[in-house]
C-alpha positions in Angstrom: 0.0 0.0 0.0 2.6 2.3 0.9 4.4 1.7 -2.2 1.2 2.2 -4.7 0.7 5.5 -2.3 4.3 6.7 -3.2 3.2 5.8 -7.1 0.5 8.0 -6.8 1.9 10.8 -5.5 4.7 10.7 -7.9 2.4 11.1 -10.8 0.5 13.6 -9.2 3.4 15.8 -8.6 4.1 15.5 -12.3 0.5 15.7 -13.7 0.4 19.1 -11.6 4.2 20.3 -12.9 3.0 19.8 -16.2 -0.4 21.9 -15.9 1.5 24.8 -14.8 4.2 24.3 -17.4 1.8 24.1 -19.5 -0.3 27.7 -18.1 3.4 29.1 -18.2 3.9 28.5 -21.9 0.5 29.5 -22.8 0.9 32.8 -20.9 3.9 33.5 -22.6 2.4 32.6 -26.1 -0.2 35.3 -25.5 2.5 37.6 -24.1 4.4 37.4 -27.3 1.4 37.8 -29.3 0.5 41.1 -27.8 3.8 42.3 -28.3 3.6 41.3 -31.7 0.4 43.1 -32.5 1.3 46.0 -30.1 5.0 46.9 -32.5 3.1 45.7 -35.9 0.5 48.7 -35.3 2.8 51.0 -33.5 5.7 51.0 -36.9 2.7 50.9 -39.3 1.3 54.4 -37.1 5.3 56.0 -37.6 5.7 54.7 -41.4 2.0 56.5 -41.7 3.1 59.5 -39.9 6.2 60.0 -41.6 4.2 59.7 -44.7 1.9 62.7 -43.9 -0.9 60.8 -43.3 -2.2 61.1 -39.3 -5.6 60.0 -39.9 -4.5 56.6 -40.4 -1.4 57.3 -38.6 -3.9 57.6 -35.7 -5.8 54.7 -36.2 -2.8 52.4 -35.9 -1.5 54.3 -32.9 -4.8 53.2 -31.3 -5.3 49.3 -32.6 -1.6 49.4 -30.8 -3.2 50.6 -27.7 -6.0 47.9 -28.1 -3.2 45.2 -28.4 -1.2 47.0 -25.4 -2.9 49.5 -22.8 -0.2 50.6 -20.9 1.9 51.4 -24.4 2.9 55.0 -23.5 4.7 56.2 -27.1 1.2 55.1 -28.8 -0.8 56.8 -26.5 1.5 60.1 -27.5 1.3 59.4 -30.9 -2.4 59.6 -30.3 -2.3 62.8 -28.8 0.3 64.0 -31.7 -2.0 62.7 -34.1 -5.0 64.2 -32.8 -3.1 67.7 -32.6 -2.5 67.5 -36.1 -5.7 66.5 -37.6 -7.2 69.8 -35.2 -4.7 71.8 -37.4 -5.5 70.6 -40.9 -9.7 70.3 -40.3 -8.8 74.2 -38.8 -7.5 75.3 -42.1 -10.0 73.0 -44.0 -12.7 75.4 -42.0 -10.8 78.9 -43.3 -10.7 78.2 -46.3 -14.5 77.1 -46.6 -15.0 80.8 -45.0 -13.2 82.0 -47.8 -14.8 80.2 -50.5 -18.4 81.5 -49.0 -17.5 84.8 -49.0 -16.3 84.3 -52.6 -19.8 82.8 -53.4 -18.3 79.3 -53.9 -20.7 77.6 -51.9 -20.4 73.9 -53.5 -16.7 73.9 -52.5 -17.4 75.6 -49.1 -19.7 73.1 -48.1 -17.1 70.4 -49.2 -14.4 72.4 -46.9 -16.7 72.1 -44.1 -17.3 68.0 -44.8 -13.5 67.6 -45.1 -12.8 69.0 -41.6 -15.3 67.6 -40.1 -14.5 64.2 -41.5 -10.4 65.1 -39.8 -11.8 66.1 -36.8 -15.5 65.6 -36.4 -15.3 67.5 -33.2 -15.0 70.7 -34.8 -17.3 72.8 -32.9 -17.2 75.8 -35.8 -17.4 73.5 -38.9 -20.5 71.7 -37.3 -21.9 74.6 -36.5 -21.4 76.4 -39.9 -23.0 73.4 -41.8 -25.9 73.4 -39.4 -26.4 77.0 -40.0 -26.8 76.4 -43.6 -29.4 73.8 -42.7 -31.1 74.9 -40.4 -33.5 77.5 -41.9 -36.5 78.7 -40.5 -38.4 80.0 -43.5 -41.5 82.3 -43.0 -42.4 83.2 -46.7 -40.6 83.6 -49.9 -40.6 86.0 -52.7 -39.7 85.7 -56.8 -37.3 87.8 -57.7 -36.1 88.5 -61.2 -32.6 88.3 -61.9 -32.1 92.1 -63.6 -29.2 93.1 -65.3 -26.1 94.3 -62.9 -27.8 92.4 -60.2 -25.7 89.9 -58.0 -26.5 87.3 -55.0 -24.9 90.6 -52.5 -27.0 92.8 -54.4 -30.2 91.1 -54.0 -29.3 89.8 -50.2 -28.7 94.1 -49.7 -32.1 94.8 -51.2 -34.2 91.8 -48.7 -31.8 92.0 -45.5 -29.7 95.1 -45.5 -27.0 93.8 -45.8 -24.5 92.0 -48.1 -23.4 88.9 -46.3 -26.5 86.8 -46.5 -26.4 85.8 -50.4 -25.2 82.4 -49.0 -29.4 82.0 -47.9 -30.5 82.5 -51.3 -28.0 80.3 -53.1 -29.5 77.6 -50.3 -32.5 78.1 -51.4 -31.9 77.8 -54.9 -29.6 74.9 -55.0 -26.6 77.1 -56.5 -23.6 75.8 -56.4 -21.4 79.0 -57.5 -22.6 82.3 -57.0 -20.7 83.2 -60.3 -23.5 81.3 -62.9 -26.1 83.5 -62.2 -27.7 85.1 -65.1 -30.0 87.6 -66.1 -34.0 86.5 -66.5 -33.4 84.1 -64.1 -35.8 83.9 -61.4 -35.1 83.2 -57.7 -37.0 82.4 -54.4 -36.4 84.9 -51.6 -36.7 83.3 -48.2 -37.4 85.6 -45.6 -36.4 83.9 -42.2 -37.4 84.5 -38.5 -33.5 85.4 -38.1 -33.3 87.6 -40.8 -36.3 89.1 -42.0 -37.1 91.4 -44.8 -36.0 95.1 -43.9 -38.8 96.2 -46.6 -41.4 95.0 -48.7 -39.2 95.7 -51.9 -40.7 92.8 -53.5 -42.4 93.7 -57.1 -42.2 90.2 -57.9 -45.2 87.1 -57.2 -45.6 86.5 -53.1 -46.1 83.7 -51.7 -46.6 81.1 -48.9 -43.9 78.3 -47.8 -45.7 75.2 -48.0 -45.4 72.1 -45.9 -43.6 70.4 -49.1 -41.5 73.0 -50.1 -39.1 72.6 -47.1 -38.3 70.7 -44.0 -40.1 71.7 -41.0 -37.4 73.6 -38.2 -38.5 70.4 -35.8 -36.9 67.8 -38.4 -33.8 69.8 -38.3 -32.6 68.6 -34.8 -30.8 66.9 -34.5 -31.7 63.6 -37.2 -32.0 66.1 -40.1 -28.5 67.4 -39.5 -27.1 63.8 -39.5 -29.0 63.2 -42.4 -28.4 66.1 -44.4 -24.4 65.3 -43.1 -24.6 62.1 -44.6 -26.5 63.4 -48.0 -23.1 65.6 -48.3 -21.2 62.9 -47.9 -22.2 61.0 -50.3 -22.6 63.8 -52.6 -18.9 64.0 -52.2 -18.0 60.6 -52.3 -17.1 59.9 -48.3 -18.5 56.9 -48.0 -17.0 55.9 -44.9 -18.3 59.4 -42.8 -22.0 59.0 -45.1 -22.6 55.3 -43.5 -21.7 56.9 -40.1 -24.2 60.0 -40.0 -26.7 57.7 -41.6 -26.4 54.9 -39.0 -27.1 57.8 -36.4 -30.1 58.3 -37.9 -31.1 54.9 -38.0 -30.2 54.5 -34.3 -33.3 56.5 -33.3 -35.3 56.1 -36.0 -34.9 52.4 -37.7 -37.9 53.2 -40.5 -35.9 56.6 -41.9 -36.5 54.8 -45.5 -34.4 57.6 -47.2 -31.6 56.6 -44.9 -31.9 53.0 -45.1 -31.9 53.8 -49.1 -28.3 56.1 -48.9 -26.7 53.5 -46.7 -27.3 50.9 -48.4 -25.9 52.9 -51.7 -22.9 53.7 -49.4 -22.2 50.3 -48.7 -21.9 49.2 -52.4 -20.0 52.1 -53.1 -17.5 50.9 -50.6 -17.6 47.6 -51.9 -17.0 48.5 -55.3 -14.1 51.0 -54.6 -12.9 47.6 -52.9 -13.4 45.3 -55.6 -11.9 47.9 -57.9 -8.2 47.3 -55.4 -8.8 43.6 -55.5 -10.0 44.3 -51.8 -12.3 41.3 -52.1 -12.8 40.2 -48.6 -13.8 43.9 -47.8 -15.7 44.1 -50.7 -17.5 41.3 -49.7 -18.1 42.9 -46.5 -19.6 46.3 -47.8 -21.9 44.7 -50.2 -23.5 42.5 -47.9 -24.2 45.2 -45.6 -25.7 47.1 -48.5 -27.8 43.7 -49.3 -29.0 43.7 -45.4 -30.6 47.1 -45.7 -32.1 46.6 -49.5 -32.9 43.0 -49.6 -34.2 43.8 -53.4 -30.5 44.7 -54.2 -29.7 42.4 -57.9 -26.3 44.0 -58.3 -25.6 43.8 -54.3 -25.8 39.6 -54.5 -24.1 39.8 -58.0 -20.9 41.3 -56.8 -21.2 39.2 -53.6 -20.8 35.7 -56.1 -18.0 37.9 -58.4 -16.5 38.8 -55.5 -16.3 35.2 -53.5 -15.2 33.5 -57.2 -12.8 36.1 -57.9 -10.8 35.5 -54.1 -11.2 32.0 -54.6 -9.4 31.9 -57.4 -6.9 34.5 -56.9 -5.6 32.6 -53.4 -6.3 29.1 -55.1 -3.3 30.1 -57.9 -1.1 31.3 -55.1 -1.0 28.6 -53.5 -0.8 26.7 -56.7 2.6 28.9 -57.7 4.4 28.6 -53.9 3.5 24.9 -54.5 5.5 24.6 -57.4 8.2 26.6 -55.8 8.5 24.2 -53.1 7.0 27.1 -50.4 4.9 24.6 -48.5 4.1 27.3 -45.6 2.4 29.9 -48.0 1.2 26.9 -50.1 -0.6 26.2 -47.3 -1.4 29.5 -45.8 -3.3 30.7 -49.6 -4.9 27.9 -49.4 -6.6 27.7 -46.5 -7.9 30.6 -47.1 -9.7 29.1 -50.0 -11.0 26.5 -47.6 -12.5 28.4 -45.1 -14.4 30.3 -47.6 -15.7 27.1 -50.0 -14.4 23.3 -48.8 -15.7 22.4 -52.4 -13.7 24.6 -54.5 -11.8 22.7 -56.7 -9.8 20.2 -55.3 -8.4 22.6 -52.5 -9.1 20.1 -49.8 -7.3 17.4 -51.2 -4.2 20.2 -52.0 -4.3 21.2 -48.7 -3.8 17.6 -47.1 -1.1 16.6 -49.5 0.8 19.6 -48.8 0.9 19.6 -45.0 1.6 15.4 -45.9 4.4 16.4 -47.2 5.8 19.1 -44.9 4.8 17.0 -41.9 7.3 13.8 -43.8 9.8 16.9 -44.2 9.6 17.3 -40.2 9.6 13.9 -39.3 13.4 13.4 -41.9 14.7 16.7 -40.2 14.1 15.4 -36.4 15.3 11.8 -37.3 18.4 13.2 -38.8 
């Protein structure tokens, strides 16, 4: 008995060694793997910075303080970064400012986008582009374009003053104060901010109806998202379009133009993606545009071109490291085919004979 208790002891002491040996190894696997991720981001975030690019310098500086917490230098190149992208959206504002003033109020507004997509914390920017939104129209009158006349001149003649030419070129959807021409006819809003100084009008009056424009309720704050993500898209940010439209659809899940511009997003970005060969991404973006228009042909279309298209592309990678005798990328491509489709081809078979082989390759190298 006292011999069989010795026994087990013996192998209890060694069954418990091994367990934390075991813990130890695993714990320093993870360790390493941190570490890994941690200066992977962090050189990516200098090579971006160096490279004049802090938005996605940024971005790396944080997935680097995701990996590692406590990772001081990426919490400062966070800082640096953020800094710098105040600086740029800054100057981004200015000149917007300037472009208004010149009566360049298509490029303004895209100004204003671009800073706030840099830094969308830009109090001034935000609150220029809700300015130009939110408009709280009493009336309107026609007014006649007459020769000599310009946006000032008109915005003199309703307000007093000069500086509000930028209301009627809202109203009117112009883009460049410069295309005006004579003949052509123009809706005066009068405002509860800046009403008329005079009834000057000689032209037709009349009454705002409910159609004719957004009630001042919609305009706060869902209609500013909205109308954000309309210029987005207008613009072609796709990226900062899907995030002011899923604010919208936050509170209100039913916003059908919303649901219609996100989903238009989302294939944009999957087509500028396919476009780079991008096709996991791609993937990605049109099946997000799919879940929000369910009727979307092209959407499920690029989905199969897509799928195909990195099938095969990893499939003849591997094929080509095979024939080089690179068994660990061999492998690596093809797995990738693998997880996607088990069926594609004969990439399961492929994928056993390959690790066959390098496992025989092992088993020569140890025994030698």
């Amino acid at each position: 008995m006292n011999k069989k208790f010795k026994s087990c002891i013996i192998l209890s002491s060694i069954f418990f060694i091994g367990c934390v040996a075991f813990e130890k190894k695993e714990t320093i696997t993870m360790e390493g793997e941190r570490n890994r991720l941690t200066s992977e981001f962090y050189e990516k975030a200098v090579y971006l910075e160096q490279q004049k690019k802090p938005a996605q310098a940024k971005k790396n500086y944080q997935l680097a303080l995701v990996a590692d917490p406590s990772n001081k230098a990426a919490r400062q190149g966070v800082t640096q970064m953020n800094k710098q992208l105040q600086t740029i959206a800054d100057k981004y504002y200015r000149k917007s400012i300037a472009l208004h003033k010149k009566g360049k109020y298509s490029e303004a507004t895209r100004y204003l986008l671009i800073a706030l997509r840099l830094w969308p914390e830009h109090f001034k920017a935000r609150q220029e582009l809700m300015a130009t939104r939110n408009l709280n129209i009493q009336k309107y009158v026609l007014h006649t374009i007459k020769k000599g006349e310009t946006l000032s001149k008109i915005s003199k003649i309703y307000y007093g003053n000069f500086k509000q030419s930028g209301i009627i070129a809202q109203a009117n959807h112009i883009k460049d104060a410069g295309f005006i021409r004579v003949g052509m006819q123009l809706k005066i809003p009068e405002l509860k901010s800046y009403p008329f100084v005079s009834p000057k009008a000689t032209d037709k009056l009349e009454q705002w109806t409910e159609t004719s424009y957004q009630p001042e309720e919609k305009t706060e704050p869902l209609m500013m998202y909205k109308n954000m993500g309309i210029d987005f898209f207008r613009y072609q940010e796709f990226e900062n379009a899907v995030a002011e439209f899923k604010k919208v659809l936050n509170a209100d899940p039913a916003d059908k133009e919303s649901i219609t511009y996100i989903s238009k997003a989302y294939f944009n970005l999957g087509s500028n993606a396919y476009a780079k060969k991008k096709y996991l991404t791609a993937i990605e973006n049109f099946q997000q545009a799919l879940a929000f228009n369910k009727k979307c042909a092209s959407c499920k279309r690029k989905i199969i071109q897509s799928r195909n298209l990195y099938k095969e592309y990893h499939y003849k990678a591997g094929m080509k490291f095979f024939d080089e005798q690179n068994l660990n990328s061999a492998i690596l491509e093809w797995d990738l085919v693998h997880q996607m489709d088990t069926d594609y081809k004969k990439v399961a078979q492929l994928l056993h004979k390959a690790k066959t082989i390098q496992k025989n390759i092992e088993t020569i190298k140890q025994s030698e």
